[in-house]
C-alpha positions in Angstrom: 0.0 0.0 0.0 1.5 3.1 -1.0 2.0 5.8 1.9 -0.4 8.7 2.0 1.4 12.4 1.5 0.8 13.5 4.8 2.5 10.4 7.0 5.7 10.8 5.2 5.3 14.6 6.1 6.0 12.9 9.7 8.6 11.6 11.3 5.5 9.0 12.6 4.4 6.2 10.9 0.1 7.1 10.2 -0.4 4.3 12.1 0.4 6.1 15.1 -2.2 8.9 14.6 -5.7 8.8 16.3 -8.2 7.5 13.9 -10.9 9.3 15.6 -9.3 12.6 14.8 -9.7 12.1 11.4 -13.7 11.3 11.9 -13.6 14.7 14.2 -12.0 16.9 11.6 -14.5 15.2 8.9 -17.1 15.7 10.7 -19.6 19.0 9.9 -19.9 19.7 13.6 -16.6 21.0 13.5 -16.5 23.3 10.5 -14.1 25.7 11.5 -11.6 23.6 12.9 -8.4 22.5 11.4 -7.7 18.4 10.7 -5.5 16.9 12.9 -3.0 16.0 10.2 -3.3 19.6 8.5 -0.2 21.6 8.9 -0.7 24.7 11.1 -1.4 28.0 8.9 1.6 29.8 9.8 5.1 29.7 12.1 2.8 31.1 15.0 0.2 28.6 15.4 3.0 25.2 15.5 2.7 25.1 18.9 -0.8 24.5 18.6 -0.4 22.1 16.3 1.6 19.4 18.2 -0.3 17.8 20.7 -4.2 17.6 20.6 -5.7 16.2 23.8 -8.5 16.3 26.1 -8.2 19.4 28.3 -5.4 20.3 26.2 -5.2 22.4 23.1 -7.7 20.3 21.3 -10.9 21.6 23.9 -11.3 17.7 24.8 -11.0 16.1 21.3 -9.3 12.6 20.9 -5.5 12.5 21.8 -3.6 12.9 18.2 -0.3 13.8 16.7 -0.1 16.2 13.6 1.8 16.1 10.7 4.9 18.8 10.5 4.5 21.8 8.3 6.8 21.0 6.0 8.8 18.4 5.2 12.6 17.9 6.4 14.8 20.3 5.5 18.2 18.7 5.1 21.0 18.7 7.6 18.4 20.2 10.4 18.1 18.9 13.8 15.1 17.2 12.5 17.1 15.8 9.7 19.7 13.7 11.9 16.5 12.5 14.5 15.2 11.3 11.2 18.1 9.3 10.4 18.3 8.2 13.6 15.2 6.7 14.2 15.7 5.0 10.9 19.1 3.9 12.1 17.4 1.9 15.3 14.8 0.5 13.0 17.2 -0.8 10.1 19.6 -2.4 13.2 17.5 -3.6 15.4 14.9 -5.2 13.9 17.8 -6.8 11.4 19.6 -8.5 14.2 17.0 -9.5 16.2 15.7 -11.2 13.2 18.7 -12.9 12.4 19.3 -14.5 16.2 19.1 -18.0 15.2 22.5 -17.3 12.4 24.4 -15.5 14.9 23.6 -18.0 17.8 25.1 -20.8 15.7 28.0 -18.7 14.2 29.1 -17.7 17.9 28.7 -21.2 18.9 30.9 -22.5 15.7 33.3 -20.1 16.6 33.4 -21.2 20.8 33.2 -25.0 20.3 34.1 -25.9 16.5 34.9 -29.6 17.5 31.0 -29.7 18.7 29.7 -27.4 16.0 31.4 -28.7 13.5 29.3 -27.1 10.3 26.1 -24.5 9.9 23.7 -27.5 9.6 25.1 -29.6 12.3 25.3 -26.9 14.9 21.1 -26.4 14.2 20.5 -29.8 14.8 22.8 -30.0 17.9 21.3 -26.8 19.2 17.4 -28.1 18.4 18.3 -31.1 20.1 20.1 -29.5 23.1 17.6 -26.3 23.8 14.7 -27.1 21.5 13.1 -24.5 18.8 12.8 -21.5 21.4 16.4 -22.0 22.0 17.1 -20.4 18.6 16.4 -16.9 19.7 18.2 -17.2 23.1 19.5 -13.8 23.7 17.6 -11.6 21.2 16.4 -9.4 23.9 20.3 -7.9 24.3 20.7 -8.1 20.5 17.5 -6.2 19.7 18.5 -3.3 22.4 22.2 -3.6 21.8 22.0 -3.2 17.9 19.2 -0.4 18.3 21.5 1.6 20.0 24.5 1.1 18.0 22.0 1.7 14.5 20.7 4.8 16.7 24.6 6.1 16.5 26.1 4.2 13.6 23.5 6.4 11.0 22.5 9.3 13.0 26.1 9.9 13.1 27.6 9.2 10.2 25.3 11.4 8.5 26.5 13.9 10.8 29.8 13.6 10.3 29.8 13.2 6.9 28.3 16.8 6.5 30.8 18.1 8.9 33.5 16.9 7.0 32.2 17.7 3.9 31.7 21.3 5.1 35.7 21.4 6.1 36.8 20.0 3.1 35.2 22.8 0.9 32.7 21.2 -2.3 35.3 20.6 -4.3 37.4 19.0 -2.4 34.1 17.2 -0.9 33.4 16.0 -4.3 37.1 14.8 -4.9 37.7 13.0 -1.7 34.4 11.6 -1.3 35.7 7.9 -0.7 37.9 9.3 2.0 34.7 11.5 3.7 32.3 8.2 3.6 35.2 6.2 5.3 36.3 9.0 8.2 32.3 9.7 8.6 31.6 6.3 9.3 34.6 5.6 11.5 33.9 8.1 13.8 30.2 7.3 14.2 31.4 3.8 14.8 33.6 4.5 17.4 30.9 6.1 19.9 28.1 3.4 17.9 30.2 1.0 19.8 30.2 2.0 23.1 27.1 2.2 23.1 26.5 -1.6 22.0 29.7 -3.3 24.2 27.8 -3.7 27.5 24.9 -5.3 25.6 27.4 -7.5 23.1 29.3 -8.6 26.1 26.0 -10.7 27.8 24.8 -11.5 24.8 27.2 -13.6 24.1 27.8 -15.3 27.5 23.7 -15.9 27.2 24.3 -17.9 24.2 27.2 -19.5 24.2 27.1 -20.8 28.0 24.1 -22.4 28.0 22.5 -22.2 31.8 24.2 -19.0 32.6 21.1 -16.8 32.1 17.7 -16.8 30.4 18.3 -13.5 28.5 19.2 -9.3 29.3 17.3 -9.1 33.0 19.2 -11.7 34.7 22.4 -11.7 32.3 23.3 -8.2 33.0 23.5 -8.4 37.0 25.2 -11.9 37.1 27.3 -10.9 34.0 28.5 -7.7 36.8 28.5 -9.6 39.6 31.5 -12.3 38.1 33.9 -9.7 35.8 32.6 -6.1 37.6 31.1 -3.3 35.7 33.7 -2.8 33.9 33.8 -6.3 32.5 31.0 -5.2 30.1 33.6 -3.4 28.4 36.6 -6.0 28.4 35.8 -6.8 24.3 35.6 -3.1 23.9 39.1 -2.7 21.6 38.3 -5.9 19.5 34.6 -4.6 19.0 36.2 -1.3 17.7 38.5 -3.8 15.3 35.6 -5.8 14.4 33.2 -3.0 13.8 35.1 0.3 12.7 36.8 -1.6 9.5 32.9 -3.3 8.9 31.2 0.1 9.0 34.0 2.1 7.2 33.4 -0.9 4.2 29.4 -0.3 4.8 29.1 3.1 4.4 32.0 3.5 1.9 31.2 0.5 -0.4 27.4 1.3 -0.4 27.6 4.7 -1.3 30.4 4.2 -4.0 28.4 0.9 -5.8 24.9 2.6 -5.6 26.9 5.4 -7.3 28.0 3.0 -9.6 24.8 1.7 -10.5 22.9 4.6 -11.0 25.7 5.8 -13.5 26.2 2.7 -15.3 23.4 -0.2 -15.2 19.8 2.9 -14.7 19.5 4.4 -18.0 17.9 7.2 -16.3 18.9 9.6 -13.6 18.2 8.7 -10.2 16.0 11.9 -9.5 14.0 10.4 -12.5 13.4 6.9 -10.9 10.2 5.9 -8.8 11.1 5.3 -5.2 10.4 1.7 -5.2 13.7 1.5 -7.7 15.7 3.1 -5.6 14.7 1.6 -2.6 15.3 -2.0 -4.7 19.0 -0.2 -5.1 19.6 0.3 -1.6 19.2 -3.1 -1.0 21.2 -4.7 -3.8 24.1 -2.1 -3.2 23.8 -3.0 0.7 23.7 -6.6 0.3 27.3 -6.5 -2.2 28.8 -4.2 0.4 27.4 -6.7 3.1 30.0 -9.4 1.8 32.8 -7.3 1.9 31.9 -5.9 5.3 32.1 -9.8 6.7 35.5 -10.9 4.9 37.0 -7.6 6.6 35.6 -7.8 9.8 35.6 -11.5 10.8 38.9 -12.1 12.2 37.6 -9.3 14.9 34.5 -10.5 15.1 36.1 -14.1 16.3 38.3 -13.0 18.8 34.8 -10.8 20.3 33.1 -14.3 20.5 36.4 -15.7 22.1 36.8 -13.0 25.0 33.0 -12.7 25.5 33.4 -16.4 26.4 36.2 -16.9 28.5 36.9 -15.1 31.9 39.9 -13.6 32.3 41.1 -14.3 28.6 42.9 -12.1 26.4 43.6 -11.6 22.6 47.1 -13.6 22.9 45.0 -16.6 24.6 42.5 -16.2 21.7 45.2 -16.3 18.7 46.8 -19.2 20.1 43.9 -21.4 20.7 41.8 -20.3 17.4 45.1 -19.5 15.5 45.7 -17.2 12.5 43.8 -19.4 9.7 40.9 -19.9 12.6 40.9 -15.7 13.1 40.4 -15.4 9.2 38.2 -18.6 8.6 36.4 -20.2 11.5 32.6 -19.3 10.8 33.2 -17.1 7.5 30.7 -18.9 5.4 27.8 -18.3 7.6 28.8 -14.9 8.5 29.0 -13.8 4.9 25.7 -14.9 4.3 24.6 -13.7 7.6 26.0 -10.1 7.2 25.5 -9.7 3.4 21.5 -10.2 4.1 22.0 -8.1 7.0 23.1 -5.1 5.2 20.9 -5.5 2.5 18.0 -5.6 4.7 19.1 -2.8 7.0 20.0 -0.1 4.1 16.7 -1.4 2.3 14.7 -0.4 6.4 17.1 2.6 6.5 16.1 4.0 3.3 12.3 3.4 3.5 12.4 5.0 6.4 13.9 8.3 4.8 11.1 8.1 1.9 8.2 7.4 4.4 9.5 10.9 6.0 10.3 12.3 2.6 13.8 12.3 2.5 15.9 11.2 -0.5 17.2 8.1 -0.2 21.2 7.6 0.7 24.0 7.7 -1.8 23.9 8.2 -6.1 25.4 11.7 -4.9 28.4 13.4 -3.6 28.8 13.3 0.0 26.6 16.9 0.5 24.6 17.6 -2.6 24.3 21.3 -3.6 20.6 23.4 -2.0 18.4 23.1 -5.0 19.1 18.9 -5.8 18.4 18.0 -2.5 15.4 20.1 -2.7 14.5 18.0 -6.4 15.4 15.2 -4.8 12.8 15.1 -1.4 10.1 16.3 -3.6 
């Protein structure tokens, strides 16, 4: 179903709106008074035009939320809460689905002599912990990765205006590569420490099978055996793992939608219908997706490792895993796992945008000029 003009005016899914506000505004006792979802009549009345409520602005009508004035003006305040709410959707939602994969890749990666392959280490966990056992720890992973998306997009759009803005446009447009990859390191970085403490029991719940049922009782036992700051012991590996996977996320993505719109779209990507694009996003995110794992993997071993063991350290984890192990153990499943990752999370990121009316990322240098990104969100 196509969205209606005035809920991608909001940063609020329709859904979210009162129904009963629309039969209010309809309705012929109320002649004079604006809708609900009508945009206030000038910069004086938008405080009116927030929240309606009984006893509040509203004189009693139906709770209800109304639609912005106009829609997002790029690089506002409103611009980067758009992107990060679309940043905790495409994360979130993404890893949580995708539990069952990452309980069995951690799990191959702990124990490979007892999960020996992807298909074994089902059957050994369905045997072992039954069908619900499959989504053991999703709670952490659904928080953890909202947070991090929260940061990882909010940010990096952030950043990459700032250092567009420093670099000058030409240079902006000349170094792009090098803007995407400093953008998204730097939104990594605090994306991360945001996500450690959550990262840190999620993978005790699932690779120590009794230890806890999920976030609520994980998190205080988690503290009680390493100390607070125990939720941060897999913090520099994390950074390795993630900071060299985002930097190939952002940078890849942007650079092979790019590429596609210049070379395989006959038409310009102002010119094509959103669906298109949006079927873009997911392609480009899904090629940059396998990449992202092949880089990131060796890191993402030795996080699984020191999650796991008490006390251990990265030394301990090279020379029981070794450097093939580092490089291999787990790859397979991980590339499959993060390339339909990515692909689902820049396909949720970008929908998002459009439901807002935002362009959708990349096709464009790093900060387009005023009047295209005005073509572009209309």
């Amino acid at each position: 179903m196509a969205l209606s003009d005035l809920s991608r005016d909001s940063l609020l899914p329709s859904f979210l709106y009162s129904p009963r506000s629309f039969a209010a505004a309809a309705s012929p006792r109320f002649p004079s008074s604006p809708s609900p979802y009508q945009a206030p009549a000038s910069p004086a009345a938008a405080p009116a035009a927030g929240l309606v409520g009984a006893g509040g602005v509203g004189g009693g009508r139906p709770f209800s939320i109304r639609a912005p004035n106009e829609k997002i003006e790029m690089y506002s305040p409103a611009f980067y809460a758009a992107c990060t709410a679309g940043g905790i959707a495409s994360c979130g939602l993404t890893h949580m689905a995708v539990t069952p994969l990452d309980l069995v890749k951690c799990n191959m990666q702990i124990d490979p002599a007892k999960y020996k392959s992807i298909s074994s280490g089902f059957g050994v966990l369905l045997k072992e912990q039954g069908a619900r056992g499959f989504f053991r720890g999703w709670v952490p992973t659904l928080l953890g990765y909202s947070a991090q998306g929260a940061c990882k997009f909010g940010f990096y759009e952030f950043f990459k205006k700032t250092y567009s803005d420093m670099a000058g446009p030409e240079n902006a447009v000349k170094y792009k590569t090098l803007i995407y990859l400093a953008g998204s390191a730097s939104a990594e970085v605090i994306a991360d420490i945001a996500l450690c403490p959550f990262e840190a029991v999620k993978v005790r719940v699932q690779t120590q099978p009794g230890f806890a049922r999920g976030l609520s009782d994980g998190l205080p036992k988690f503290i009680k055996a390493e100390g607070a700051a125990g939720l941060y012991k897999g913090i520099v590996p994390l950074w390795g793992r993630q900071i060299p996977y985002t930097m190939m996320k952002f940078a890849s993505f942007e650079t092979i939608v790019e590429l596609i719109y210049k070379h395989a779209v006959p038409v310009p990507k102002a010119e094509c219908s959103k669906s298109s694009q949006l079927g873009i996003s997911f392609a480009g995110g899904y090629i940059a997706g396998v990449f992202c794992a092949i880089v990131s993997h060796p890191a993402d071993n030795l996080v699984s490792f020191l999650n796991n063991a008490k006390g251990a350290t990265v030394g301990d984890a090279v020379k029981k895993i070794g450097m093939l192990g580092l490089f291999t153990r787990g790859l397979p499943l991980r590339i499959v796992m993060i390339g339909t990752l990515t692909g689902a999370q820049w396909g949720i990121y970008d929908a998002f945008k459009v439901m807002v009316g935002l362009p959708t990322t990349g096709g464009a240098p790093p900060v387009a000029p005023v009047e295209e990104a005005a073509k572009a969100i209309a």
